[in-house]
C-alpha positions in Angstrom: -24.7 -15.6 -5.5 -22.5 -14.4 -8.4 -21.6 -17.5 -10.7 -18.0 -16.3 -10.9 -18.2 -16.7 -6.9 -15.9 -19.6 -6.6 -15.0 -20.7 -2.6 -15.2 -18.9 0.8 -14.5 -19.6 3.9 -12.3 -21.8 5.6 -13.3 -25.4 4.7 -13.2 -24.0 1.0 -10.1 -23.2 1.4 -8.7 -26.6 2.8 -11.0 -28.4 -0.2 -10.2 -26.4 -3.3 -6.6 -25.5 -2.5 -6.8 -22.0 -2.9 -5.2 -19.1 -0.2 -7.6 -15.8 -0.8 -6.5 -13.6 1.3 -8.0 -13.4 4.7 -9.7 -16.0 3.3 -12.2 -13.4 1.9 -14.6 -15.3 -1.1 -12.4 -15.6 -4.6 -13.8 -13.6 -7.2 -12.7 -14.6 -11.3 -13.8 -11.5 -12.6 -15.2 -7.9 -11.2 -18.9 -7.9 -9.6 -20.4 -5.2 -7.3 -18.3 -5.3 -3.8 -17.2 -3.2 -1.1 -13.9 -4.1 -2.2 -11.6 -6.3 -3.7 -8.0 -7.6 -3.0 -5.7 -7.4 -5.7 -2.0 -9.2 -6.4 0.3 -7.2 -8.4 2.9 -9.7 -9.1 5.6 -7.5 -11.2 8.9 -6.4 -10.3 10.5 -5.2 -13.3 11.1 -1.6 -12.0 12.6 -2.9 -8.8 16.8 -1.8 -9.3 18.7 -3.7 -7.1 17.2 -6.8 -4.9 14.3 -8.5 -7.4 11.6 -11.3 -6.3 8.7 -8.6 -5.4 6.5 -10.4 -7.9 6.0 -13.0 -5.8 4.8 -10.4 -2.7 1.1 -11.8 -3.6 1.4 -15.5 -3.0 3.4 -14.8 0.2 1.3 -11.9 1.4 -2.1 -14.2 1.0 -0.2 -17.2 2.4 1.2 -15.4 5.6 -2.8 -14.5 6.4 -4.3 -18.0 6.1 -5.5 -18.8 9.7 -5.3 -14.4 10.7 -8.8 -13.5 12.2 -10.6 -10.6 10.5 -11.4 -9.0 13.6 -8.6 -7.1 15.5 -7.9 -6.7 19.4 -8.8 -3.6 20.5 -6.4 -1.0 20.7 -6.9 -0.8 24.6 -8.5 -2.9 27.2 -7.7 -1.1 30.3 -8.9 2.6 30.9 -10.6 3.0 27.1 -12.1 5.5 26.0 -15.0 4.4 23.2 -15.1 8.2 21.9 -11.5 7.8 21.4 -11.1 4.3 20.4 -14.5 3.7 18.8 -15.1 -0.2 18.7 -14.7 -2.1 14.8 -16.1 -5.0 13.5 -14.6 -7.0 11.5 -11.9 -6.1 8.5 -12.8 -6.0 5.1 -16.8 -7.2 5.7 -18.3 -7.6 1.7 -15.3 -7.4 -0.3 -13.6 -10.0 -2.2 -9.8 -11.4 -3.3 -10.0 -11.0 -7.4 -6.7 -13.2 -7.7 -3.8 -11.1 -9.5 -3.2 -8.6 -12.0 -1.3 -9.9 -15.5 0.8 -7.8 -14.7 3.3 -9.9 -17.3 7.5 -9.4 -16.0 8.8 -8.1 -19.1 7.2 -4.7 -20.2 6.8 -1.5 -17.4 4.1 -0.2 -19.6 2.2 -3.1 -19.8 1.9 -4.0 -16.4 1.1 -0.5 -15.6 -1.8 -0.6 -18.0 -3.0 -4.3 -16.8 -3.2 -2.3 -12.9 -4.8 0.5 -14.3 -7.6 -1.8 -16.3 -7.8 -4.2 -13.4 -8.5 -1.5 -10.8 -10.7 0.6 -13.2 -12.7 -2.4 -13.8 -13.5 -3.2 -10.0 -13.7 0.7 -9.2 -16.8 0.7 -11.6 -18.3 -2.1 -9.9 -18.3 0.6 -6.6 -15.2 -1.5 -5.6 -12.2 -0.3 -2.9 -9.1 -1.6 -3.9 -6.1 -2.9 -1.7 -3.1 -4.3 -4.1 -0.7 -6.6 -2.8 2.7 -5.7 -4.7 4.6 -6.1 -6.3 6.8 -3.5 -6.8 6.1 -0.2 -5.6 5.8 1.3 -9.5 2.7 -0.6 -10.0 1.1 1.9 -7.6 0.9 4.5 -10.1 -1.3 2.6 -12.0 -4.0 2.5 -9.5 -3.7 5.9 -9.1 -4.4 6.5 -12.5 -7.3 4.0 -12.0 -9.0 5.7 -8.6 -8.0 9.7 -9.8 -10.1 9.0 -13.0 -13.2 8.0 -11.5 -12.5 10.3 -8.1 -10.2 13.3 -8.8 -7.0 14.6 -7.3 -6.3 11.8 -4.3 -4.7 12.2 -1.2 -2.1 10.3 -0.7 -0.5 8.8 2.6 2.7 7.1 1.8 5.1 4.9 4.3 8.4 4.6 2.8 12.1 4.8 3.1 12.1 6.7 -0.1 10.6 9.6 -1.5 10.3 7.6 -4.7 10.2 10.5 -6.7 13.2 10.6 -9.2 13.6 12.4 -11.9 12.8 10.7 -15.4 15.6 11.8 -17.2 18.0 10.9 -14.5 16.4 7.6 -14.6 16.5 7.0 -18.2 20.5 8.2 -18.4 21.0 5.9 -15.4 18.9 2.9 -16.4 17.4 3.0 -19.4 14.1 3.7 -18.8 12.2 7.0 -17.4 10.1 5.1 -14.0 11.0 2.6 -11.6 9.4 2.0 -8.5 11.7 5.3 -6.9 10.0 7.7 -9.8 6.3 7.0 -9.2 5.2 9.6 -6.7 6.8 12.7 -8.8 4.9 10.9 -12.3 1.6 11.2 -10.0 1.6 14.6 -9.2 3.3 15.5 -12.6 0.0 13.8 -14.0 -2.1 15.8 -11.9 -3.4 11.9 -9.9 -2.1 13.5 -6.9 -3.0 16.8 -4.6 -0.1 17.5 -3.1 -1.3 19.3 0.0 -2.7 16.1 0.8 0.0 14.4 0.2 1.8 13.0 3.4 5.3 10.5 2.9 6.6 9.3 6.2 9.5 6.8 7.5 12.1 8.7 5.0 15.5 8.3 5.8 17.5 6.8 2.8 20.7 8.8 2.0 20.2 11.1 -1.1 22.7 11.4 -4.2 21.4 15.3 -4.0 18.7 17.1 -2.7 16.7 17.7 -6.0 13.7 15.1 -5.1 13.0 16.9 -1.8 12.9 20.5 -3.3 10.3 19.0 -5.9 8.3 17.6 -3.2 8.3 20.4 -0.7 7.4 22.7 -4.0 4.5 20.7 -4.7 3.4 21.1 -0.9 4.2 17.5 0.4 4.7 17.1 3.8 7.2 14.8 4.8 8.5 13.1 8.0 11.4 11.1 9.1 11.6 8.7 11.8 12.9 11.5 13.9 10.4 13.7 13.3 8.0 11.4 14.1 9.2 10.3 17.7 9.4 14.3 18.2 6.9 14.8 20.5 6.8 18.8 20.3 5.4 17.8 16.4 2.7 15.6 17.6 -0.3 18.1 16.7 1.5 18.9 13.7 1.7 15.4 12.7 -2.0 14.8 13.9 -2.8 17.9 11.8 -1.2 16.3 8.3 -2.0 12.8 8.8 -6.2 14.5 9.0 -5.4 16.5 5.7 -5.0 13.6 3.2 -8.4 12.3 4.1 -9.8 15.7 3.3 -11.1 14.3 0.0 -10.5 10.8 -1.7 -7.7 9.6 -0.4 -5.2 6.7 -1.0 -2.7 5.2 1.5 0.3 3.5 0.2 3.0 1.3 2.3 6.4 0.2 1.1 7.4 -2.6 3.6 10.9 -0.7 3.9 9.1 1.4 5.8 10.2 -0.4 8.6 13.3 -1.2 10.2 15.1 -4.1 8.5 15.0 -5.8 11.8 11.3 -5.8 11.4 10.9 -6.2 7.7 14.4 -7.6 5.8 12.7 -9.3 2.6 12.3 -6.3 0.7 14.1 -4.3 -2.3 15.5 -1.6 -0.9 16.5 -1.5 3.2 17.3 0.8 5.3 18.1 1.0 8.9 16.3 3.1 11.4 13.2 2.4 10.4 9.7 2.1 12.2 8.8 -0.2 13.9 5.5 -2.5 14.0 4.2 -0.9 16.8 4.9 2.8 15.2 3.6 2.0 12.3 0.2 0.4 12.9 0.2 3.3 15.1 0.4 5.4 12.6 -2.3 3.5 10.4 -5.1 4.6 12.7 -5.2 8.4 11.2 -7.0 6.5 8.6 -9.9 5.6 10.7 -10.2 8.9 11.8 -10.8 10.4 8.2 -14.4 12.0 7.3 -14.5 9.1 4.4 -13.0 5.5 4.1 -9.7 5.8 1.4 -10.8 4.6 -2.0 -7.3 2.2 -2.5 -4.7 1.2 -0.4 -1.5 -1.2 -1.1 1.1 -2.9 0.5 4.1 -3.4 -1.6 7.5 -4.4 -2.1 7.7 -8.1 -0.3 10.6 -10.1 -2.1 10.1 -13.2 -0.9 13.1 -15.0 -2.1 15.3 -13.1 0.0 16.3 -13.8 3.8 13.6 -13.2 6.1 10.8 -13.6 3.7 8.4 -15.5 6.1 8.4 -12.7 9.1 8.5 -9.8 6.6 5.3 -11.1 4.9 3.4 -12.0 8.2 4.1 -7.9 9.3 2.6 -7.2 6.0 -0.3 -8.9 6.1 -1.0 -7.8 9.6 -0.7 -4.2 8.3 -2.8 -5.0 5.4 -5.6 -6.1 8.4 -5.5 -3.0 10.1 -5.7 -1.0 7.0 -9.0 -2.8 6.7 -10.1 -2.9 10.4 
């Protein structure tokens, strides 16, 4: 056993005081794995509603006790070719405690992700970051398109989160926040953007600027209408398939879902998914040729109302990413 191996298990976690998440085995440093949790505790490119760098604490506290091993999708009238019986979620991989991701420089923190993840990707590591806000995403992607190419992406969000930089600086100072990161990605070429899939959008616009640069660059994107539009379903089918066409990286923004569902977060917005849609949704990546290289779930404020049920959908989601 590694030396930097520290607890495991559930009597481990009740002696040493530590929450891992899942209670997967704490890791101090990176070591060969299948794959490694990762907190991302920074929110300084969150604009309005703060606290998302506490998301990892509540996200690993809201899974103490959650079995790694899901319920079937179906028990009556399944079909194993369809629903193909897992095992259990995340089997070999490890929680590597959190990023210093420090709260007072963008830059830094991005670079403390991208070092972080690169360092566990060289070990043959998957990553899944617990945010965080949802900025801190483009510095995995840096990480995973170095050592894999052009990704994939499969993003669950309110927002396109693709502002423009010079907007952003004349608005706010500073050229990224966590609603600029997915144009930055494919600007920096991390990103193919015919693999590239955003769904859940519905946030009212200031213009339509971000939407023509997305549709330029070939993303596909889907509102919660278009989604429950069952004349699209193949079409939907058809996208969802395409981002795992290669290395691929799935990213959910917890405003994703309805604020009934999900209120503790930065930025929400009614009409969203619900839970049911959107682990729904989360099974295209089980279907995919190869498992995605990263994954994240971001954007859990816990210091604002509803803090407790938002994080408990997260880390449920976070589960059946693994599953």
């Amino acid at each position: 056993m590694d030396p930097a191996l520290l607890f495991t298990g559930v009597d481990a976690v009740l002696r040493s005081g530590l929450t891992p998440f899942l209670g997967l085995p704490a890791q101090a440093g990176p070591c060969e794995a299948a794959g490694v949790v990762l907190g991302a505790p920074f929110d300084g490119g969150v604009l309005h509603r703060p606290g998302a760098r506490l998301g990892p604490w509540a996200l690993r506290a809201a899974s103490l006790g959650l079995g790694r091993l899901p319920m079937p999708l179906r028990l009556q009238g399944r079909d194993e070719l369809e629903y193909p019986p897992r095992g259990y979620a995340a089997v070999d991989w490890v929680d590597g405690g959190n990023l210093p991701t420090r709260p007072f420089g963008i830059g830094d923190a991005l670079r403390a992700v991208q070092g972080g993840c690169a360092a566990w990707i060289a070990e043959g590591a998957r990553t899944l970051l617990l945010g965080g806000d949802h900025l801190m995403t483009l510095g995995a992607l840096r990480a995973h398109a170095e050592a894999h190419g052009p990704l994939g992406l499969l993003h669950f969000d309110a927002h396109p989160d693709a502002g423009d930089e010079a907007m952003a600086a004349a608005l706010w100072g500073s050229p990224v926040h966590h609603g600029t990161w997915v144009r930055q990605a494919l600007q920096e070429g991390l990103l193919d953007g015919r693999r590239t899939v955003q769904v859940g959008l519905r946030a009212p616009r200031h213009d339509s600027e971000e939407l023509a640069f997305l549709a330029d660059a070939g993303v596909r994107m889907w509102t919660p209408y278009d989604l429950r539009d069952g004349r699209l379903a193949s079409q939907l089918q058809g996208d969802l398939a395409r981002v795992g066409q290669g290395p691929a990286y799935v990213s959910v923004d917890l405003d994703v879902l309805d604020p009934a569902f999900c209120p503790a977060v930065a930025e929400p917005v009614p009409g969203g998914l619900s839970v049911l849609e959107t682990l729904q949704l989360l099974q295209a990546v089980h279907r995919w040729p190869a498992p995605w290289v990263g994954a994240d779930v971001m954007e859990l404020a816990p210091p604002l109302p509803g803090a407790e049920e938002t994080a408990r959908v997260g880390a449920h989601l976070a589960l059946h990413l693994l599953a």
